[in-house]
C-alpha positions as CSV (number, residue, x, y, z in Angstrom):
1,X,0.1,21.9,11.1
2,X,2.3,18.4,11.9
3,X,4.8,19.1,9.5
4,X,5.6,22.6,10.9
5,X,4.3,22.4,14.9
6,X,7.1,24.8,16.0
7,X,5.3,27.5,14.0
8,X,1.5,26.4,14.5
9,X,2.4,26.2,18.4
10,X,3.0,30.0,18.3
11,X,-0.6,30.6,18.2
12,X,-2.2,27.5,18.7
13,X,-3.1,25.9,21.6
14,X,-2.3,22.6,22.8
15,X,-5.2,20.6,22.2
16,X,-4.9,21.9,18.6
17,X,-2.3,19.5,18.2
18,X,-4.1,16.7,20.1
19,X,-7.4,16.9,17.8
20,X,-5.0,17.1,14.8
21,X,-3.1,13.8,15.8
22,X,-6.4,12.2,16.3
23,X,-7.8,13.1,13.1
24,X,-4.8,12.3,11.0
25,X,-4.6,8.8,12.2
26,X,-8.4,8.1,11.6
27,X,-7.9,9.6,8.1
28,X,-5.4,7.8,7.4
29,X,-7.2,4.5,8.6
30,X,-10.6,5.4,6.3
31,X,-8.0,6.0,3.4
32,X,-6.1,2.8,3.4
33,X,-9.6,1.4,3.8
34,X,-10.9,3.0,1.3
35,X,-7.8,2.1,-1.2
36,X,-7.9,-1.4,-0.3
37,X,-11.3,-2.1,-0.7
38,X,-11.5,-0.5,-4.3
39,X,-8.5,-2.3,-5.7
40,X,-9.8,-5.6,-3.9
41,X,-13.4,-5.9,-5.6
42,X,-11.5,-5.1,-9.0
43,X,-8.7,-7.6,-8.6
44,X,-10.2,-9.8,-7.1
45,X,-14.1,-9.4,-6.6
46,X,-15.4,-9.2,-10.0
47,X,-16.3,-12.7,-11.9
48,X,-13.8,-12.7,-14.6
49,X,-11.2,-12.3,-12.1
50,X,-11.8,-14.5,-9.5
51,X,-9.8,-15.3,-7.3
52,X,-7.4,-13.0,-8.3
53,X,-5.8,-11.2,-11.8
54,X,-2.5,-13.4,-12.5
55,X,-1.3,-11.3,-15.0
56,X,0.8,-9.8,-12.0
57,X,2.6,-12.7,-11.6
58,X,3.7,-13.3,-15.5
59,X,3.1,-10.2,-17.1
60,X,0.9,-12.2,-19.7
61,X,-2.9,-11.9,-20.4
62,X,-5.2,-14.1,-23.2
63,X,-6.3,-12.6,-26.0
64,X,-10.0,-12.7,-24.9
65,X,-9.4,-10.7,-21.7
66,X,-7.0,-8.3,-24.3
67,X,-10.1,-7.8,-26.0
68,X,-12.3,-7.7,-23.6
69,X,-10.7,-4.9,-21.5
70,X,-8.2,-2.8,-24.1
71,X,-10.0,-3.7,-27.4
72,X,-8.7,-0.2,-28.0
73,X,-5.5,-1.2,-27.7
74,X,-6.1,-4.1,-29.7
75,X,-7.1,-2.3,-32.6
76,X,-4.3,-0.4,-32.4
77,X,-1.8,-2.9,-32.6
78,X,-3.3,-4.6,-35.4
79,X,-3.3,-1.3,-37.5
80,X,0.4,-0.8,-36.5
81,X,1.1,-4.2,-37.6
82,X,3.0,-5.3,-34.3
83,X,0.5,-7.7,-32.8
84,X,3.0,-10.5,-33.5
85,X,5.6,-8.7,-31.6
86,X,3.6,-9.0,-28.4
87,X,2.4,-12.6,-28.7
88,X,3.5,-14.9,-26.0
89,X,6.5,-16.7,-26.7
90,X,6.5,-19.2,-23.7
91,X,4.4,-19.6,-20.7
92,X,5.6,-19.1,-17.1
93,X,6.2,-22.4,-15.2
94,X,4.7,-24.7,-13.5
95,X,6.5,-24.2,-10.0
96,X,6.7,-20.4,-11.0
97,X,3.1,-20.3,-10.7
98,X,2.7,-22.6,-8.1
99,X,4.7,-20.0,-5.6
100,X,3.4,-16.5,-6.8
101,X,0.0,-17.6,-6.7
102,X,0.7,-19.0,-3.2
103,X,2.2,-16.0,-2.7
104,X,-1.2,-14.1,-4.4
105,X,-3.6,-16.3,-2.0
106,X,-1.3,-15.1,1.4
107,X,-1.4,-11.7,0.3
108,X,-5.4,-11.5,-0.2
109,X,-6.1,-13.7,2.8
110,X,-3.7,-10.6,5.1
111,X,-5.7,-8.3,3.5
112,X,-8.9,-9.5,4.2
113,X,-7.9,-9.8,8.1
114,X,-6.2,-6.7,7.6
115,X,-9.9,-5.2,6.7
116,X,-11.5,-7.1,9.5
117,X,-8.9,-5.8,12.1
118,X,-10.2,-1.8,10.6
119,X,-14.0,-2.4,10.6
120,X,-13.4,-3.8,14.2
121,X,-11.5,-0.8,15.3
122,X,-13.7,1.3,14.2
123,X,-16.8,-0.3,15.7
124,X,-14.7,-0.5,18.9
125,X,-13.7,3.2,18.7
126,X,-10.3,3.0,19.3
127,X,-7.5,2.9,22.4
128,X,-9.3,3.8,25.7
Protein backbone atom coordinates (compact mmCIF):
# COMPACT_ATOMS: atom_id res chain seq x y z
CA UNK A 1 0.00 0.00 0.00
CA UNK A 2 3.24 2.49 0.51
CA UNK A 3 5.06 1.38 -2.31
CA UNK A 4 2.15 1.94 -4.79
CA UNK A 5 -0.25 4.87 -2.87
CA UNK A 6 -1.24 6.33 -6.29
CA UNK A 7 -3.14 3.08 -6.92
CA UNK A 8 -4.34 2.27 -3.21
CA UNK A 9 -5.54 6.01 -3.06
CA UNK A 10 -8.08 5.18 -5.81
CA UNK A 11 -10.17 3.34 -3.43
CA UNK A 12 -8.85 3.95 -0.19
CA UNK A 13 -9.39 6.52 2.05
CA UNK A 14 -7.09 8.86 3.60
CA UNK A 15 -6.68 7.66 6.98
CA UNK A 16 -5.83 4.35 5.32
CA UNK A 17 -2.59 5.73 4.62
CA UNK A 18 -2.26 7.39 8.03
CA UNK A 19 -2.86 3.96 10.07
CA UNK A 20 -0.49 2.38 7.56
CA UNK A 21 2.41 4.91 8.20
CA UNK A 22 1.82 4.39 11.81
CA UNK A 23 2.00 0.80 11.79
CA UNK A 24 4.92 0.49 9.55
CA UNK A 25 7.14 2.56 11.66
CA UNK A 26 6.17 0.69 14.97
CA UNK A 27 6.94 -2.62 13.07
CA UNK A 28 9.75 -1.67 12.01
CA UNK A 29 10.77 -0.41 15.61
CA UNK A 30 9.70 -4.09 17.30
CA UNK A 31 11.80 -5.66 14.41
CA UNK A 32 15.02 -3.99 14.83
CA UNK A 33 14.30 -4.68 18.47
CA UNK A 34 13.67 -7.93 18.05
CA UNK A 35 16.95 -8.47 15.68
CA UNK A 36 19.10 -6.77 18.03
CA UNK A 37 18.21 -8.32 21.07
CA UNK A 38 18.60 -11.95 19.53
CA UNK A 39 22.04 -11.39 18.09
CA UNK A 40 23.08 -9.47 21.38
CA UNK A 41 22.36 -12.39 24.00
CA UNK A 42 24.25 -14.77 21.44
CA UNK A 43 27.26 -12.51 20.86
CA UNK A 44 27.53 -11.30 23.59
CA UNK A 45 25.18 -12.62 26.55
CA UNK A 46 26.01 -16.18 26.75
CA UNK A 47 29.04 -17.16 29.24
CA UNK A 48 31.50 -18.47 26.75
CA UNK A 49 31.31 -15.35 24.99
CA UNK A 50 31.39 -12.75 27.22
CA UNK A 51 31.88 -9.82 26.57
CA UNK A 52 31.81 -10.20 23.13
CA UNK A 53 32.82 -13.17 20.19
CA UNK A 54 36.34 -11.69 18.84
CA UNK A 55 36.43 -13.95 16.13
CA UNK A 56 34.91 -10.92 14.14
CA UNK A 57 37.78 -9.02 14.57
CA UNK A 58 40.59 -11.73 13.33
CA UNK A 59 38.69 -14.26 11.69
CA UNK A 60 40.42 -16.77 14.08
CA UNK A 61 38.76 -19.09 16.75
CA UNK A 62 40.58 -21.93 19.33
CA UNK A 63 40.28 -25.19 18.77
CA UNK A 64 38.18 -25.79 21.89
CA UNK A 65 35.40 -23.27 20.81
CA UNK A 66 35.96 -25.21 17.01
CA UNK A 67 34.95 -28.15 18.87
CA UNK A 68 32.67 -27.07 20.93
CA UNK A 69 30.37 -25.27 18.45
CA UNK A 70 31.14 -27.05 14.69
CA UNK A 71 32.61 -30.44 16.03
CA UNK A 72 30.80 -31.40 12.80
CA UNK A 73 32.90 -29.51 10.99
CA UNK A 74 35.71 -30.72 12.81
CA UNK A 75 35.26 -34.04 11.98
CA UNK A 76 35.08 -33.31 8.69
CA UNK A 77 38.18 -31.67 8.20
CA UNK A 78 40.10 -34.21 9.86
CA UNK A 79 38.60 -36.95 7.49
CA UNK A 80 39.43 -34.73 4.53
CA UNK A 81 42.84 -34.45 5.75
CA UNK A 82 43.06 -30.41 5.61
CA UNK A 83 42.97 -29.62 9.29
CA UNK A 84 46.55 -28.40 8.83
CA UNK A 85 45.53 -26.17 6.14
CA UNK A 86 43.28 -24.08 8.43
CA UNK A 87 45.57 -23.86 11.46
CA UNK A 88 46.58 -20.41 12.52
CA UNK A 89 49.71 -19.27 11.12
CA UNK A 90 50.15 -16.03 13.22
CA UNK A 91 48.04 -14.17 15.61
CA UNK A 92 46.51 -10.68 15.05
CA UNK A 93 48.45 -7.85 16.92
CA UNK A 94 48.63 -6.40 19.84
CA UNK A 95 47.51 -2.78 18.74
CA UNK A 96 45.15 -4.58 16.07
CA UNK A 97 43.26 -5.91 18.90
CA UNK A 98 43.62 -3.12 21.09
CA UNK A 99 41.43 -0.88 18.42
CA UNK A 100 38.75 -3.46 17.12
CA UNK A 101 37.91 -4.51 20.42
CA UNK A 102 37.67 -0.72 21.36
CA UNK A 103 35.84 -0.54 18.53
CA UNK A 104 33.72 -3.94 19.69
CA UNK A 105 33.11 -2.32 23.29
CA UNK A 106 31.66 1.22 21.49
CA UNK A 107 29.59 -0.64 19.31
CA UNK A 108 27.77 -2.87 22.21
CA UNK A 109 27.72 0.04 24.60
CA UNK A 110 25.45 2.15 21.35
CA UNK A 111 23.51 -0.65 21.19
CA UNK A 112 22.56 -1.04 24.55
CA UNK A 113 21.44 2.78 24.64
CA UNK A 114 20.10 2.24 21.41
CA UNK A 115 17.70 -0.53 23.18
CA UNK A 116 17.12 1.73 26.13
CA UNK A 117 16.09 4.76 23.79
CA UNK A 118 13.25 1.76 22.16
CA UNK A 119 11.87 0.37 25.44
CA UNK A 120 11.55 4.14 26.45
CA UNK A 121 9.63 5.03 23.38
CA UNK A 122 7.58 2.59 23.65
CA UNK A 123 6.61 2.96 27.28
CA UNK A 124 6.24 6.66 26.39
CA UNK A 125 4.06 5.90 23.35
CA UNK A 126 5.54 7.92 20.91
CA UNK A 127 5.46 11.77 19.42
CA UNK A 128 2.35 13.68 20.87
Amino acid sequence: MLWFPEFFGMFLPGWAFNVATIVHSDEALLATGFIFTVHFFNTHGRPEKFPMDFVIFNGQISKHELLEERGDQWKRYEELGIMESFRCKRTSGIAYDFLLKTFGFLAVFTGITLVIFMVFAFLAGGAH
